[in-house]
Structures are given as structure tokens and as C-alpha cells.
C-alpha positions as CSV (number, residue, x, y, z in Angstrom):
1,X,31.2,69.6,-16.6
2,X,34.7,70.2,-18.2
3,X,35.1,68.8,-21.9
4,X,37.3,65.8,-20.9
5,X,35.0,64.6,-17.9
6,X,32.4,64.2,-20.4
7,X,34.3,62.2,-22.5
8,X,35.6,60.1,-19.8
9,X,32.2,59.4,-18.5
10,X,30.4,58.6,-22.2
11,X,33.6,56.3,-22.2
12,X,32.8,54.6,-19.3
13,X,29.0,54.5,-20.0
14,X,29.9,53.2,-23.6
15,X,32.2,50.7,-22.3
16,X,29.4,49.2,-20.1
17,X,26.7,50.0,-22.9
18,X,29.1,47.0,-25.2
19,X,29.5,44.3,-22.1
20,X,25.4,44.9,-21.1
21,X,24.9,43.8,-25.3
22,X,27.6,41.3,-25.0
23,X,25.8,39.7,-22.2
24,X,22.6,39.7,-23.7
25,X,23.7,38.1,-26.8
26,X,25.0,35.2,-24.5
27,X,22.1,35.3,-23.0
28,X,19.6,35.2,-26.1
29,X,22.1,32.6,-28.7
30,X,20.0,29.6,-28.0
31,X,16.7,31.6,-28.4
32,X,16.8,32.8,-32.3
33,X,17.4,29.0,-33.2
34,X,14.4,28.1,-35.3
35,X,12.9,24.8,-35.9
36,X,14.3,23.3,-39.4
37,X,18.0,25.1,-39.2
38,X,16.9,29.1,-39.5
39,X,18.2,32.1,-37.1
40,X,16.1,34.7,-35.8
41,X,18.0,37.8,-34.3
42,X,16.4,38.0,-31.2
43,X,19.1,39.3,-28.9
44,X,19.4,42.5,-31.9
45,X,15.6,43.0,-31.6
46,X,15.6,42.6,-27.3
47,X,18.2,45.1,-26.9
48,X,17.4,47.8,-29.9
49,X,13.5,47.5,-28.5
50,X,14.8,47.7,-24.0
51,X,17.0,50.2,-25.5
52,X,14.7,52.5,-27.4
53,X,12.2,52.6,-24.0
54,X,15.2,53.4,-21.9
55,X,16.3,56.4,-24.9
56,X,12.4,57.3,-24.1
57,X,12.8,57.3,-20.4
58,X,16.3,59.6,-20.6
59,X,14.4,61.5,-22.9
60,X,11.4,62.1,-20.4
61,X,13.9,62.3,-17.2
62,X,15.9,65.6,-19.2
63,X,12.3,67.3,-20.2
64,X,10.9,67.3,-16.8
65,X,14.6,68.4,-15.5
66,X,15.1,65.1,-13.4
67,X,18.7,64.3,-15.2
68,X,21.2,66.6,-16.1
69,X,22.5,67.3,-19.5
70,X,26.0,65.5,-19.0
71,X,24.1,62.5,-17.5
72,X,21.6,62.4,-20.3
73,X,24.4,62.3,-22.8
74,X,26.1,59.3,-21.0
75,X,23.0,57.7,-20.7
76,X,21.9,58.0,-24.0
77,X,25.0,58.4,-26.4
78,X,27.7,56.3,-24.1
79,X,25.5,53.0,-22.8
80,X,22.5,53.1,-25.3
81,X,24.8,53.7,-28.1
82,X,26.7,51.3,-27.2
83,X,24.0,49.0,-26.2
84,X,21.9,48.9,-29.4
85,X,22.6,48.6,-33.0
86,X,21.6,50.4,-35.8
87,X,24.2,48.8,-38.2
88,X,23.6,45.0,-36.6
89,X,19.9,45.6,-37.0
90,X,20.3,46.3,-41.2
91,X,23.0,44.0,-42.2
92,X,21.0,41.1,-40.8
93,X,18.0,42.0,-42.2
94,X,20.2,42.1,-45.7
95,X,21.6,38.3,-44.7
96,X,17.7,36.9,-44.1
97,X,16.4,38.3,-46.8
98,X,19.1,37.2,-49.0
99,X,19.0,33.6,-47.2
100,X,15.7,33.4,-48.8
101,X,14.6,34.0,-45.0
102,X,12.1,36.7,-45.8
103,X,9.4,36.2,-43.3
104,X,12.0,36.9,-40.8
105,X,13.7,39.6,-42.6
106,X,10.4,41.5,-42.9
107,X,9.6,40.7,-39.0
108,X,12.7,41.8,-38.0
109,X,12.8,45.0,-40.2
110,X,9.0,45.5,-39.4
111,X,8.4,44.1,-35.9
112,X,11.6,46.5,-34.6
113,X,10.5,49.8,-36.3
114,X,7.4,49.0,-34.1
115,X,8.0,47.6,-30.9
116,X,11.0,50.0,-30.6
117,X,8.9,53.1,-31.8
118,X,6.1,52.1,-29.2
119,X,9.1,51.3,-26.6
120,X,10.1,55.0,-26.8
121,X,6.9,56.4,-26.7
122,X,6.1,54.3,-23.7
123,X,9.9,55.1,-22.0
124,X,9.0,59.1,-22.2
125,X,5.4,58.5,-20.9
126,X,5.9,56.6,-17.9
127,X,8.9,58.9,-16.8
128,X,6.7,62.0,-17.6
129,X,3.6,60.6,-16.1
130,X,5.3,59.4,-12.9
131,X,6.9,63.2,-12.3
132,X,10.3,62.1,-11.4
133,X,12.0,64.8,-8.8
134,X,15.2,65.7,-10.2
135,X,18.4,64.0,-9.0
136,X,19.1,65.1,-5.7
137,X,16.6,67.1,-5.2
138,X,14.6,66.6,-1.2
139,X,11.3,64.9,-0.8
């Protein structure tokens, strides 16, 4: 695929990657209240956790040859990039731990190195185990 196709399709993936975030922190607001005034990130933790099993299962589609390269990339670096949050994910753990929230710094910081490590694994499994046919390939 030319150079500027690419770029224009992790555009477009990355563009829907920020809405698909957007929509789940709409979504989620009302669920990270905690009793007594605290904030949990929830909507942070849901998408960096859907997001790293969907990294796994791009990951597992490009090793058994069932998505091309140029897909993979707008898969992974356009929408997922776009989708999770690295950055979010730190500077919130900063803020609760500095609210004197440290439970829920720790469970953030903690409970997402986890889930989302275990998300992956289980992403790149299930794509692997199931033997995807590449993409347009016949039955």
C-alpha cells in the first residue's frame, strides 16, 4: 500500500479509535462515582483493558497471516492508539494518589497492569487457537 494510503487509513482508524473512547467515557461517568464523594477511573481501566485483548487479537490475526500488515497497523496504531491511554492511565494515578485516594491509585495502577496484561495474552490466544483464515481467503 502507497505511503499516503496508510496514513490516510491510520487517520481514519485513529479518528474513530478517539469517538469509540469518547463514547465510552459517556458511557462509564456515572460508574467511577464512589460512595462518600471519591472517583474511580473506570472508563480509563475499561478501555486500556478491551483495548489491550483487542492489541492481542491483531497481534494473533498478523502471526497466523489472517490480517495484512497495513491493516494491522490501522488496527493497532490508528483505533487502539487512539482508543486507550497510556498518558490518561499515569496522570490519574498521580491525581489519586496525591488526593490521598491511594487504595484506588494502587488498584488502578495495579489492577490495569493486570487485567490488561492477561487481556492481551487472552486476545492473541483465542485468535491463535481459533485459526482464523486470512482475509479473503475461500472456505
Amino acid at each position: 500500500m502507497a505511503p499516503l494510503a496508510t496514513m490516510g487509513m491510520l487517520a481514519l482508524a485513529g479518528g474513530a479509535g478517539a469517538v469509540a473512547r469518547s463514547l465510552v467515557d459517556w458511557g462509564l461517568e456515572a460508574a467511577g462515582r464512589l460512595p462518600g464523594g471519591g472517583h474511580f477511573p473506570v472508563s480509563t481501566m475499561a478501555v486500556n483493558v478491551s483495548g489491550a485483548f483487542l492489541a492481542g487479537a491483531v497481534a494473533g490475526a498478523l502471526a497466523t497471516g489472517a490480517l495484512s500488515p497495513s491493516l494491522g497497523s490501522a488496527a493497532s496504531v490508528g483505533f487502539l492508539g487512539a482508543f486507550t491511554t497510556f498518558s490518561t492511565w499515569m496522570v490519574q494515578i498521580v491525581d489519586l494518589w496525591e488526593g490521598g485516594e491511594r487504595r484506588s491509585a494502587l488498584l488502578h495502577l495495579l489492577g490495569s497492569l493486570a487485567a490488561g496484561v492477561t487481556a492481551a495474552a487472552l486476545g492473541l490466544m483465542l485468535v491463535v487457537s481459533l485459526g482464523v483464515a486470512p482475509l479473503g481467503s475461500q472456505p
